[in-house]
N, C-alpha and C positions, 0 to 999 in steps of 0.2 A: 426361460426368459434371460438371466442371468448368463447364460452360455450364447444366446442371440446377442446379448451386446459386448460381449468379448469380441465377436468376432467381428463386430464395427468399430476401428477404431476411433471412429469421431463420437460415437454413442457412448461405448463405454470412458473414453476422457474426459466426455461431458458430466455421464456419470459418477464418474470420483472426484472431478474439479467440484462439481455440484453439490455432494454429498459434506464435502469434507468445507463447503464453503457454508452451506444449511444449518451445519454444526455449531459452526464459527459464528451466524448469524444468530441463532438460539442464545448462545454466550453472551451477545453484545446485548439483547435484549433483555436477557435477566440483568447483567451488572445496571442497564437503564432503568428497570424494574427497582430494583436494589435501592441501587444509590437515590432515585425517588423518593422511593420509602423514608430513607434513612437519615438524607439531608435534609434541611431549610428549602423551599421553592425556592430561595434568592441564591443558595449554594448552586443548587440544579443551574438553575439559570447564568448563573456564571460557566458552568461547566460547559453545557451546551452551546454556549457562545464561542467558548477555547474549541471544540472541537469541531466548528464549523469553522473557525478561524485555520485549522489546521486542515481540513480537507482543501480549502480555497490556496493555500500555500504548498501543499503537497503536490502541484501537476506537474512541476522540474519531474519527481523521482516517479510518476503515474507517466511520464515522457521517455525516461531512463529504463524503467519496464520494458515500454515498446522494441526502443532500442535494442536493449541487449536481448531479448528476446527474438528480436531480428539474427542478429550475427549470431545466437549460439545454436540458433533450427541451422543456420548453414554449417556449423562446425557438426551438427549430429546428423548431418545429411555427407558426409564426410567421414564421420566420425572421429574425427579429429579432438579430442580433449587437450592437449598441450595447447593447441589456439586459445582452445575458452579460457583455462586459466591465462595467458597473456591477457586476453578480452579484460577478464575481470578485474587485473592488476592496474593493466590501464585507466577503465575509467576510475578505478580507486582513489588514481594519483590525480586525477582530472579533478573530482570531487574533492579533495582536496586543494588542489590548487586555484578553483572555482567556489567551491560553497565553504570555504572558512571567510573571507572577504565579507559575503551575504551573511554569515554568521552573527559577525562580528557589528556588521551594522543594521542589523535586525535587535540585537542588543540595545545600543545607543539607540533605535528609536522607542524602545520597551516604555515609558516612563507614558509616552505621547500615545502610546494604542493601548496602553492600561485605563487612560484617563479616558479616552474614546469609549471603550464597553464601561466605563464605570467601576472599573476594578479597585478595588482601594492597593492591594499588594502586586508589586511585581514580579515577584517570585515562578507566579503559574504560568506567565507569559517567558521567564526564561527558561523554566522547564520544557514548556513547548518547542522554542526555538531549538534547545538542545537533541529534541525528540528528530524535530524535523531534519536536524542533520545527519543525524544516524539514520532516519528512513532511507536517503541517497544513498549509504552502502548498504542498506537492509532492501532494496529495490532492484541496484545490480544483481543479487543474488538471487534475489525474487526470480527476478527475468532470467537466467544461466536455469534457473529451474526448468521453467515455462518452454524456453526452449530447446532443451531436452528432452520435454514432454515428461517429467518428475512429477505430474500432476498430484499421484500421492503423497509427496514427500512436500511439493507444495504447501499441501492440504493437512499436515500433520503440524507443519511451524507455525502456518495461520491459530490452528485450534490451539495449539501449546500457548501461543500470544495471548490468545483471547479470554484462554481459564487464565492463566499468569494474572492479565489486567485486573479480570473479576476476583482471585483471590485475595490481591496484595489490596485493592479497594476497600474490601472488606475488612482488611486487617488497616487500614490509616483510619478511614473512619471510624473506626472501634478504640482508636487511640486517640482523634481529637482532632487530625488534619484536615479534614475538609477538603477546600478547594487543593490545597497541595500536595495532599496524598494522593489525591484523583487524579493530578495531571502525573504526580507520581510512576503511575499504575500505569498511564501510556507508555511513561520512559521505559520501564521495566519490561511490557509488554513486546517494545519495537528492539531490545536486548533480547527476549529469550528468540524473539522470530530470529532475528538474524543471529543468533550463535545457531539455530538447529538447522537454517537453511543449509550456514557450513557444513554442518557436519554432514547433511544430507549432499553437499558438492565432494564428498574428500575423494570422490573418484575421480576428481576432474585436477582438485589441489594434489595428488598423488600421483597424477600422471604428469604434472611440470612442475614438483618438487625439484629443485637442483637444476632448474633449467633456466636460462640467464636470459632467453631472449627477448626483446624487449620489442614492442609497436611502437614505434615513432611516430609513425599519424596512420589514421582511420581516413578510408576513401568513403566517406558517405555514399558520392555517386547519387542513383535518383534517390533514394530513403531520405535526403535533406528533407524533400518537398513532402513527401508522406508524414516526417517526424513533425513538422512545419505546421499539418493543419490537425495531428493528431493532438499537439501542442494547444492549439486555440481552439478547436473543439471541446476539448476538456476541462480547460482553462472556462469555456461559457457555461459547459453542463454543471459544475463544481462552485460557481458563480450564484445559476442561478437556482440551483440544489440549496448553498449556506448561505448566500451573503442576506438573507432577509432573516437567518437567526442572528448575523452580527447586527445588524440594523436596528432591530428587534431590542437588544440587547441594550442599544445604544439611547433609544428611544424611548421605549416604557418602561412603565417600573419594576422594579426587583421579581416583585410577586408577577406579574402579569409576563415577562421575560420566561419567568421559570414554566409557567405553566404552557406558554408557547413554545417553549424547547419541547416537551413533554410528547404535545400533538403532534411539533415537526419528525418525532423519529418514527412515529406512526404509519409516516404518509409518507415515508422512504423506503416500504416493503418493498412497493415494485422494480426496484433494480435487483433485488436481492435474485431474484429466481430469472435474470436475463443475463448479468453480466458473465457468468460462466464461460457461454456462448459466445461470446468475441473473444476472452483468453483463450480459447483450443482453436479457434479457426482461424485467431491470427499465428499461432504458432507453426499449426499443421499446414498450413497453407503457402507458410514460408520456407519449410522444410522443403515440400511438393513442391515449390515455384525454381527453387535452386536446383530440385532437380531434371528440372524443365517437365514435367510432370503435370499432369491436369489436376487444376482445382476448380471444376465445372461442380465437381461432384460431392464435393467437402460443404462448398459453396450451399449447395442446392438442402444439403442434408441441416444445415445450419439454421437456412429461411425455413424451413418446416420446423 
């Protein structure tokens, strides 16, 4: 069995994206499990409001995935590494020069979407912001994975994220933090993902170590239009996935908020066991289209 889907490789990618993301899911279910238990329904429900509040916020860097996941299947269709690190350097500086701005006045309006969910502290709202901007360089890197096809190495920073969040959870609420150990424990989380992704790129950082050249501008070309509805498709699923636990949140009370965060993560199984499925087929298929290659058959393997 094992030796049949080696030798598919859309079977076996799927297999270890799946694998190492099932893992990854397990984790996030116990820390919900956990932190349940452990906190206030009013705590929970706070929580669960920040963390749909950060999925509806996260489709820049769930857009930035796609991207660089685009150009770096062409660079390993190539096999090119010096490009991808330029790639990654690039939008590094872009992210920068783009999302400190939104940073910054994500900040200033902290005071106004504390009081919207009912938050008494702002603190868990600037740690989220804080999270959310490091997800944009922890997303480039994601995507330089993705399309290289690293799916294991993927799948090894995801897990490492996901015990990270659930252990250091464990350790704030044992000291007293509550809501701001827990948003804590994202920050921490979306730190160890993206130190291990690095380290899992250093083949790509050690091949344009010492090398100066620099991308001036990116020719989108037709990927504008793709990135365009991949952007507001996600933007709706992501929408209409959280925005009824921010609503929620905003709406009812304490007790009744927490106990509908509780049901909400329940009834979010079924992406778990599909979304695999489009990370390998949009990788491998970009790889294959660069090089003018049929993907009738990726395609076809995908829908079944």
């Amino acid at each position: 069995m094992i030796r049949k889907l080696k030798n598919n490789a859309f079977a076996w990618n799927s297999f270890v994206l799946f694998s190492g993301s099932m893992v990854n899911n397990v984790l996030n279910y116990i820390f919900h499990l956990v932190v349940g238990r452990m906190v206030s329904v009013t705590v929970y429900g706070e929580t669960e409001s920040l963390i749909s509040l950060m999925s509806i916020i996260s489709v820049p860097a769930a857009t930035l995935v796609m991207v660089m996941t685009k150009y770096a299947a062409e660079c390993k269709a190539q096999d090119d590494k010096k490009r991808s690190y330029e790639l990654l350097r690039y939008f590094n500086k872009k992210i920068m020069q783009y999302g400190t701005p939104v940073f910054l006045l994500t900040i200033l309006l902290t005071p106004y979407i504390s009081r919207f969910l009912n938050i008494e502290s702002n603190v868990p709202l600037l740690i989220v912001w804080t999270s959310m901007l490091l997800s944009l360089f922890s997303s480039g890197a994601s995507g330089m994975l993705t399309g290289w096809q690293k799916f294991k190495q993927s799948s090894w920073a995801a897990i490492a994220g996901g015990a990270l969040k659930l252990v250091s959870a464990l350790i704030f609420i044992a000291i007293g933090l509550k809501i701001n150990g827990l948003m804590l424990s994202f920050f921490l989380s979306a730190v160890g993902t993206y130190v291990i992704a690095l380290i899992c790129l250093r083949f790509i950082i050690v091949a344009g170590k010492g090398d100066n050249n620099e991308i001036s501008k990116l020719n989108f070309g037709s990927v504008k239009s793709t990135v365009a509805t991949f952007f507001m498709g996600n933007l709706a699923i992501n929408a209409l996935g959280n925005l009824d636990m921010v609503l929620a949140k905003h709406n009812l009370s304490d007790i009744e908020a927490g106990q509908y965060g509780a049901l909400t993560i329940v009834s979010k199984i079924i992406f778990f066991a599909t979304g695999v499925i489009a990370s390998v087929l949009f990788s491998m298929s970009a790889e294959h289209n660069h090089k003018n290659a049929n993907t009738r058959k990726l395609f076809l393997q995908a829908f079944f």
